[in-house]
VOBAVEX-216054 format. One record per residue (C-alpha): residue number from 1; residue in one letter; x, y, z. Coordinates in steps of 0.1 Angstrom, whole numbers, plus 5000, padded with zeros to 4 digits. Last residue first. Example, Ala and Ser with C-alpha at 12.3 -4.5 7.8 and 13.67 -1.06 7.14 Angstrom:
% VOBAVEX-216054
(atom 2, 'S', (5137, 4989, 5071))
(atom 1, 'A', (5123, 4955, 5078))
This chain:
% VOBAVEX-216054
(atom 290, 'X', (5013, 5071, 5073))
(atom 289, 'X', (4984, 5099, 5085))
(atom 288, 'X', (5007, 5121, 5110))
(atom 287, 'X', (4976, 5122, 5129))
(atom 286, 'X', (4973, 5084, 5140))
(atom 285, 'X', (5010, 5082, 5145))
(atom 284, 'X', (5001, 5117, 5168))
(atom 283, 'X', (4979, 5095, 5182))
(atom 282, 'X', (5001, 5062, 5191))
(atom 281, 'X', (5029, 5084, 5208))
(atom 280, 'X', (5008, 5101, 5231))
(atom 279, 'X', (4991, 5074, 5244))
(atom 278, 'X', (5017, 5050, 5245))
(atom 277, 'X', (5034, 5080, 5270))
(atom 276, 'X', (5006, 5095, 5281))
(atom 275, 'X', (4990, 5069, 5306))
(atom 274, 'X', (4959, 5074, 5325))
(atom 273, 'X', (4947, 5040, 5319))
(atom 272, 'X', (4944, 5054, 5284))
(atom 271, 'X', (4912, 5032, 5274))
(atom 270, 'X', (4910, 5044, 5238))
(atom 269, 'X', (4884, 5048, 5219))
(atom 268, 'X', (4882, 5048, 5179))
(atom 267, 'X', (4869, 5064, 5151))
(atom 266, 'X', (4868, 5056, 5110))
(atom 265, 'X', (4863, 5020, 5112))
(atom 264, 'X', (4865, 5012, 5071))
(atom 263, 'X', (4875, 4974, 5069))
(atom 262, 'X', (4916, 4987, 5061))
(atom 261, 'X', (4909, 5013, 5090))
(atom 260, 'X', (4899, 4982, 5111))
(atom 259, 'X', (4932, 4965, 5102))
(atom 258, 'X', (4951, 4992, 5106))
(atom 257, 'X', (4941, 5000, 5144))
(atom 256, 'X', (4947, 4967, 5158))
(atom 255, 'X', (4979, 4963, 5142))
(atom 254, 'X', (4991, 4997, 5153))
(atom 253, 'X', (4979, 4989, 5190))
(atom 252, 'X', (4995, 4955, 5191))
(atom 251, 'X', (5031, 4974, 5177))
(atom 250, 'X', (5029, 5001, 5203))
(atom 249, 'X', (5024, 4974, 5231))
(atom 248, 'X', (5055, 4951, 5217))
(atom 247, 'X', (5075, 4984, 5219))
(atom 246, 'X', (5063, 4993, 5255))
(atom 245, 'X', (5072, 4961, 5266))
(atom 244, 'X', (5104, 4958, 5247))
(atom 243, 'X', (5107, 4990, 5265))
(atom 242, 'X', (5111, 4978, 5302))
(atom 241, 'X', (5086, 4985, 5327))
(atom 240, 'X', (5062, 4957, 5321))
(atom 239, 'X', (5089, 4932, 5322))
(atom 238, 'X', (5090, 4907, 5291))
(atom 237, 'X', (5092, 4869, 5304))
(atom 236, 'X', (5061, 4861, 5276))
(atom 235, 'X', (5045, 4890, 5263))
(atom 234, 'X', (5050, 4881, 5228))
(atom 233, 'X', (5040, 4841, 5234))
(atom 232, 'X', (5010, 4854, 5256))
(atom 231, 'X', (4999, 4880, 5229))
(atom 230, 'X', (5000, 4850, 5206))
(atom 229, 'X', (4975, 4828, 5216))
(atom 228, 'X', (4946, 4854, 5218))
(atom 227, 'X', (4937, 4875, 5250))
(atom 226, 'X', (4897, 4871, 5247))
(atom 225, 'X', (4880, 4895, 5269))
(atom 224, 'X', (4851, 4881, 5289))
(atom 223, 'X', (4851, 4918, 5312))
(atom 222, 'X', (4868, 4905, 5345))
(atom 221, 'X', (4892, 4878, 5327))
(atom 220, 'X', (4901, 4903, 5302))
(atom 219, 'X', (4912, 4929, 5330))
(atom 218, 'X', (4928, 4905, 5347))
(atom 217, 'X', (4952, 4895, 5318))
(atom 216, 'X', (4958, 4938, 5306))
(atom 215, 'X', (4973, 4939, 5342))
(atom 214, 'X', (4995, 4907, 5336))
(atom 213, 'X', (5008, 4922, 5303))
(atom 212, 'X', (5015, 4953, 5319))
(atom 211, 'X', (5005, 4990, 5301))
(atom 210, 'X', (4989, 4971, 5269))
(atom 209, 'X', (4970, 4999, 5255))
(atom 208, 'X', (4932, 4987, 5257))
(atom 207, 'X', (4916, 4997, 5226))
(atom 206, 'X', (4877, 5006, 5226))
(atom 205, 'X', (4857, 5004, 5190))
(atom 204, 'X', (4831, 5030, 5183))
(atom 203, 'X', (4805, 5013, 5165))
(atom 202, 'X', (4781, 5048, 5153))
(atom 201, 'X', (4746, 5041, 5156))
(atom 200, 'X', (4729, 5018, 5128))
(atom 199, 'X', (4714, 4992, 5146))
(atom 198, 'X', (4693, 4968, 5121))
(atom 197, 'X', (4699, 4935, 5133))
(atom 196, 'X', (4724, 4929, 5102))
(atom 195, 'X', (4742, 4959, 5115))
(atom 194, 'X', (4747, 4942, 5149))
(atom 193, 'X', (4761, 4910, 5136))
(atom 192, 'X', (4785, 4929, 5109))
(atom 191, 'X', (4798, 4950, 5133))
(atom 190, 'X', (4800, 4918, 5156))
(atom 189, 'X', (4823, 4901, 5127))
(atom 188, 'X', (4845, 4932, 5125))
(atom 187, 'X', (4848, 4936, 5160))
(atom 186, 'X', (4860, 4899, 5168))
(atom 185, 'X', (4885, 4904, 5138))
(atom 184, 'X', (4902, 4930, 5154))
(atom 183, 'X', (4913, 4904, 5179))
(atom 182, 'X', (4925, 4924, 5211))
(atom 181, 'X', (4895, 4934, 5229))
(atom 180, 'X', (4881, 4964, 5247))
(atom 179, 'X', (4842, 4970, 5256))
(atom 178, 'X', (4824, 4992, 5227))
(atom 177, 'X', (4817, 5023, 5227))
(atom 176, 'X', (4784, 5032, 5208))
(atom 175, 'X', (4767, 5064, 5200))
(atom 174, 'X', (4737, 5081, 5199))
(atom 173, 'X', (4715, 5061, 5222))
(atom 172, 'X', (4678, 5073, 5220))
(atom 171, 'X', (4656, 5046, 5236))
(atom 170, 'X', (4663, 5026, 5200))
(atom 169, 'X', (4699, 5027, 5204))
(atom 168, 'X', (4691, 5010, 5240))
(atom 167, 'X', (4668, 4982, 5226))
(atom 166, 'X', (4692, 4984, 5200))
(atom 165, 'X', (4720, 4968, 5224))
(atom 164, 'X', (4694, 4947, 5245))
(atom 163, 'X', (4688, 4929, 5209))
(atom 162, 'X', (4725, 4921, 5203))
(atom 161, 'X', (4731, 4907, 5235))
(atom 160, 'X', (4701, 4889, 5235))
(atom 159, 'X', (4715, 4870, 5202))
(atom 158, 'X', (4750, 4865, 5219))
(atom 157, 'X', (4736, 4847, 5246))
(atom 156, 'X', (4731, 4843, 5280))
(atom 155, 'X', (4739, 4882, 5290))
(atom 154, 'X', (4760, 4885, 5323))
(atom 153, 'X', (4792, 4887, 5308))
(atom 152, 'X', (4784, 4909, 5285))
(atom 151, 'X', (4790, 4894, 5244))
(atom 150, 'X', (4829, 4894, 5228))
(atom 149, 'X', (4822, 4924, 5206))
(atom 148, 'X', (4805, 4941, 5241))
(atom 147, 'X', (4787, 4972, 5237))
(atom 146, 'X', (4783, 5003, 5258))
(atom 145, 'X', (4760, 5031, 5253))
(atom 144, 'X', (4770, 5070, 5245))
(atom 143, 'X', (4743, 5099, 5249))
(atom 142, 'X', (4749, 5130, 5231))
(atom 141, 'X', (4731, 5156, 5252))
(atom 140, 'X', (4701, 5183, 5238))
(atom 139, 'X', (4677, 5157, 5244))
(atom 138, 'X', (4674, 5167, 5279))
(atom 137, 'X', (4647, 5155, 5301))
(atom 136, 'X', (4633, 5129, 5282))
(atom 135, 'X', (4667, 5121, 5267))
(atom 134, 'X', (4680, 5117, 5298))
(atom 133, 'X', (4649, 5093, 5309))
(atom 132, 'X', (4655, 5073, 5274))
(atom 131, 'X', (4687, 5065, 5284))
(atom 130, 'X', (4680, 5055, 5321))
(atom 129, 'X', (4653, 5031, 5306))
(atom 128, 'X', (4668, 5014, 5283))
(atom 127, 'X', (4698, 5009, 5310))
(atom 126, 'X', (4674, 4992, 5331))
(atom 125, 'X', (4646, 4991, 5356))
(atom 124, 'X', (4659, 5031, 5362))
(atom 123, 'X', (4657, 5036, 5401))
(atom 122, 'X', (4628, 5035, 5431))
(atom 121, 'X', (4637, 4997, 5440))
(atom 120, 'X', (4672, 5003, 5425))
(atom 119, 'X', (4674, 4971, 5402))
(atom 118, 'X', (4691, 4942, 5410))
(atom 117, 'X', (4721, 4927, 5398))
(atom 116, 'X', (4734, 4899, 5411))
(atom 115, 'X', (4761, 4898, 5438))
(atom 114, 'X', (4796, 4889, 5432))
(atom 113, 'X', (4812, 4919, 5451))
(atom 112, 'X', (4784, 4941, 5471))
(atom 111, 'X', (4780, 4977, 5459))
(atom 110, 'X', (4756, 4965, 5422))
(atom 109, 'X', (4775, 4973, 5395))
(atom 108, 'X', (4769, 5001, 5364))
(atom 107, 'X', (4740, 5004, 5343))
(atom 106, 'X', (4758, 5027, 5319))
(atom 105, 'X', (4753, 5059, 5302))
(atom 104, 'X', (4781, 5076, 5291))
(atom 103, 'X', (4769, 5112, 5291))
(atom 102, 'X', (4780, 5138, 5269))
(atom 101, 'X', (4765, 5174, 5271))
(atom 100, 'X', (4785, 5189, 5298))
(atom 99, 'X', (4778, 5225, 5303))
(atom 98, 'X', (4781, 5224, 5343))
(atom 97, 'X', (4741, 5235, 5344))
(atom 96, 'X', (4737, 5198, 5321))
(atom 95, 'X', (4761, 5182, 5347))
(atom 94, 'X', (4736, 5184, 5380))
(atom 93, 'X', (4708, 5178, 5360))
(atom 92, 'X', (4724, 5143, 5351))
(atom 91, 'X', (4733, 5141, 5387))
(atom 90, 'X', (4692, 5154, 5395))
(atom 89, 'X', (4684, 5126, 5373))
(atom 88, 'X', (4700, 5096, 5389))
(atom 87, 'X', (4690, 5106, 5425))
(atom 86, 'X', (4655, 5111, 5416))
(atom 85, 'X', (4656, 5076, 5398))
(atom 84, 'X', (4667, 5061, 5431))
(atom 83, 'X', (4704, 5046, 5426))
(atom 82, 'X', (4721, 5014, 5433))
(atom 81, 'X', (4727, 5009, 5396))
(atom 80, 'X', (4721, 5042, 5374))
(atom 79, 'X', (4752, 5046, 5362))
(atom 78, 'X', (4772, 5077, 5346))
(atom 77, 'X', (4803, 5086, 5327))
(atom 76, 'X', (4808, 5121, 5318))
(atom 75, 'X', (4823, 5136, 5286))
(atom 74, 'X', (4844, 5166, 5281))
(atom 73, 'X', (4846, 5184, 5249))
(atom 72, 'X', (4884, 5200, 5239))
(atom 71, 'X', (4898, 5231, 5250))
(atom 70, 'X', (4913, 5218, 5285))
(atom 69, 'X', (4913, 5232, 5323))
(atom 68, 'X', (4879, 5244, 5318))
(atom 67, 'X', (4861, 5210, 5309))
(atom 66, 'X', (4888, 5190, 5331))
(atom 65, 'X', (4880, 5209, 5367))
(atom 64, 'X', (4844, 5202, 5357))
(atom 63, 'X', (4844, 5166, 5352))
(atom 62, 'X', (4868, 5162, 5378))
(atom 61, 'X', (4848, 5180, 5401))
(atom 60, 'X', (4816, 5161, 5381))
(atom 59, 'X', (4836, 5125, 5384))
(atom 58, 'X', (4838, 5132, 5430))
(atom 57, 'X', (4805, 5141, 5432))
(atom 56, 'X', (4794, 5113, 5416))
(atom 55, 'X', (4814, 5094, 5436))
(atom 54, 'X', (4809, 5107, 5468))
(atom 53, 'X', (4770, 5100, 5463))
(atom 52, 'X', (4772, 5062, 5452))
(atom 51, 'X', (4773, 5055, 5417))
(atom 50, 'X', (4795, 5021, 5426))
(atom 49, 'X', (4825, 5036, 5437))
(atom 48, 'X', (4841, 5045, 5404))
(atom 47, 'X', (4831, 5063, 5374))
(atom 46, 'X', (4852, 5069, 5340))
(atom 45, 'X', (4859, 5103, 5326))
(atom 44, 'X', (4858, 5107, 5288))
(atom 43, 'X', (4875, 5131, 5267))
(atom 42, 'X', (4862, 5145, 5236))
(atom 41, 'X', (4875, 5147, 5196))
(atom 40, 'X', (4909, 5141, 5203))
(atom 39, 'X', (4931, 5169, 5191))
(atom 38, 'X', (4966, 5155, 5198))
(atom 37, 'X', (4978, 5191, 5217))
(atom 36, 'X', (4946, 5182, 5242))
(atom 35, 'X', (4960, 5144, 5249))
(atom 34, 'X', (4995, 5159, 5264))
(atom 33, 'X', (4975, 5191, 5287))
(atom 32, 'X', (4951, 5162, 5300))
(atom 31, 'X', (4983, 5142, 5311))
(atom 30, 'X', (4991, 5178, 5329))
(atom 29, 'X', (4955, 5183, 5339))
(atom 28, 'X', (4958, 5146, 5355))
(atom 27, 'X', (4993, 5147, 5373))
(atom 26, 'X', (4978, 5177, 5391))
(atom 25, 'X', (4947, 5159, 5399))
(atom 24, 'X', (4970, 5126, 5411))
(atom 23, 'X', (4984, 5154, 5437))
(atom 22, 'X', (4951, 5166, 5449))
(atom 21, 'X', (4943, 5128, 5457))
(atom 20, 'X', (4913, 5108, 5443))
(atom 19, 'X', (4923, 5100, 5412))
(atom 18, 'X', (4898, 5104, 5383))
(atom 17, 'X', (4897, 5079, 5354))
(atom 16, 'X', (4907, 5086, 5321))
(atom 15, 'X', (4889, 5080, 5285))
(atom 14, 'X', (4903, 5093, 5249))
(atom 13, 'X', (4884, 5094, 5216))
(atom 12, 'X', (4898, 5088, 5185))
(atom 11, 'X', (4892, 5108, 5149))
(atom 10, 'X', (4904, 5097, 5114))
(atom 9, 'X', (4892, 5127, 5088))
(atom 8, 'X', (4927, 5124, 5080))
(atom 7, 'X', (4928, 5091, 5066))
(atom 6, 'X', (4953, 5067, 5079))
(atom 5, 'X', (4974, 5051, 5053))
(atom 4, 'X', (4987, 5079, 5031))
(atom 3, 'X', (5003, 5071, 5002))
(atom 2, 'X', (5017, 5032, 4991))
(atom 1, 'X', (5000, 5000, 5000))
C-alpha cells in the first residue's frame, strides 16, 4: 500500500479515570494538557464507587475541573445501579448546568462483590430506561451506550446481546463504545452481527494499551475479553517496565488500528489508563496519516 494510510478525517476518543488525591489531579490536567495538543474529539471520565453519592460528586469536580482546564469536549460517565431515579436525574441535571452534554450511560454494578444485579427499588429498571429518561429530560446531550464484541458477561447469549443493544439505540443512544478486545477480527464480525439487526449508531471500538501484560490479563478475565495465543507468546518473560514492553504494546495497537481502518472504522476509543506515553505516541501516528 503506498500514500497515506490513515485518513485524516480519522478521529479517536480518549477515556481517564479520576484520582482521588490533589496530587493525582495535578498529574491529571498535565496528562490532560498531552492528549489536548493531539486533538481528540472529547475526553471521557470513568466512574468508580459504585454511583454512590461521593462518587458522583467526586467524576463532576473532575468533570468540571477538566472541561475548563482543556479546550476540547468533556464527557461524563454515569450509572444508574444502586440509585433512586431522583438521585440519577438530579446528577444528570447536575452536569447539564456544568455544560456537559455527553453522558456515558451505563448500568453500572451493584455495591456488594459477586452479587446479582438488582434494580434500585425506586431507580431506572434498566439501561433502556436510564437513556430514554436523559433524553426525556434533555435531548440536547449525546448519549454513548456500551457494547461488548465478545457478548456481557452476564447476557446468555450473543443473540440477546445484540437485541438489548438496540433496545438501547432505539431509547435514544447516539453512539456506541464498545468494551476492549484484542482480535480486530472479533469487532468486524460483531459489526457485521449488529448491522444485520438493524442498529445503525456509530461502533466506536475501545483499545486497551497494553501497560502490563499481567494487568491487561485480569482485566480480560473480568470483562470476557479474549487474549489470543500469541499476545501470551510476545509478552512472555518481558517486564512491564522495560521498552520491549512498550515496543510490543505500540506494535498491538498499530495492528489493531490498521486493520479496522483497512475494513472502514473511522473512530476509535481508547482506554488510556491514565497513561501519556503509549498514548501520546500512538495519536500523533494516527495524525501524521502514514
Amino acid at each position: 500500500m503506498t500514500g497515506q494510510f490513515i485518513p485524516s478525517d480519522i478521529s479517536f476518543s480518549l477515556e481517564v479515570f479520576p484520582p482521588k488525591t490533589s496530587g493525582g489531579l495535578e498529574k491529571l490536567l498535565a496528562t490532560v494538557d498531552a492528549y489536548t495538543a493531539l486533538k481528540p474529539a472529547y475526553i471521557t471520565v470513568t466512574c468508580t464507587g459504585g454511583g454512590t453519592d461521593d462518587s458522583v460528586a467526586h467524576i463532576r469536580e473532575v468533570t468540571n475541573l477538566i472541561s475548563r482546564h482543556a479546550q476540547v469536549p468533556v464527557a461524563a460517565h454515569m450509572t444508574c445501579a444502586n440509585r433512586s431515579r431522583t438521585d440519577v436525574d438530579g446528577a444528570i441535571d447536575g452536569f447539564a448546568q456544568d455544560g456537559i452534554r455527553h453522558i456515558v450511560a451505563l448500568r453500572g454494578d451493584m455495591l456488594g462483590q459477586n452479587t446479582p444485579y438488582r434494580p434500585h427499588p425506586e431507580g431506572y429498571a434498566t439501561t433502556t430506561d436510564f437513556i430514554a429518561g436523559i433524553k426525556a429530560r434533555h435531548p440536547e446531550m449525546t448519549v454513548c451506550v456500551a457494547g461488548y464484541p465478545e457478548t456481557h458477561p452476564e447476557s446468555p447469549s450473543e443473540v440477546f446481546d445484540i437485541d438489548h443493544l438496540k433496545r438501547k439505540v432505539d431509547a435514544g443512544a447516539d453512539r456506541v463504545l464498545t468494551q476492549f478486545f484484542f482480535d480486530p477480527e472479533i469487532f468486524l464480525r460483531w459489526r457485521d452481527k449488529v448491522a444485520a439487526r438493524g442498529v445503525h449508531a456509530p461502533l466506536i471500538p475501545g483499545l486497551l494499551p497494553i501497560l502490563s501484560f499481567p494487568r491487561a490479563l485480569d482485566f480480560a478475565k473480568h470483562c470476557n475479553a479474549n487474549v489470543p495465543g500469541f499476545l501470551h507468546t510476545m509478552f512472555a518473560g518481558v517486564e512491564p517496565d522495560s521498552i520491549d514492553h512498550k515496543l510490543l504494546a505500540m506494535n498491538v495497537l498499530s495492528h489493531q488500528i490498521t486493520r479496522l481502518i483497512e475494513h472502514g472504522v473511522p473512530s476509535f476509543h481508547f482506554y488510556t489508563l491514565n497513561d501519556t506515553l503509549l498514548t501520546k505516541h500512538l495519536c500523533t501516528w494516527m495524525r501524521a496519516g502514514f
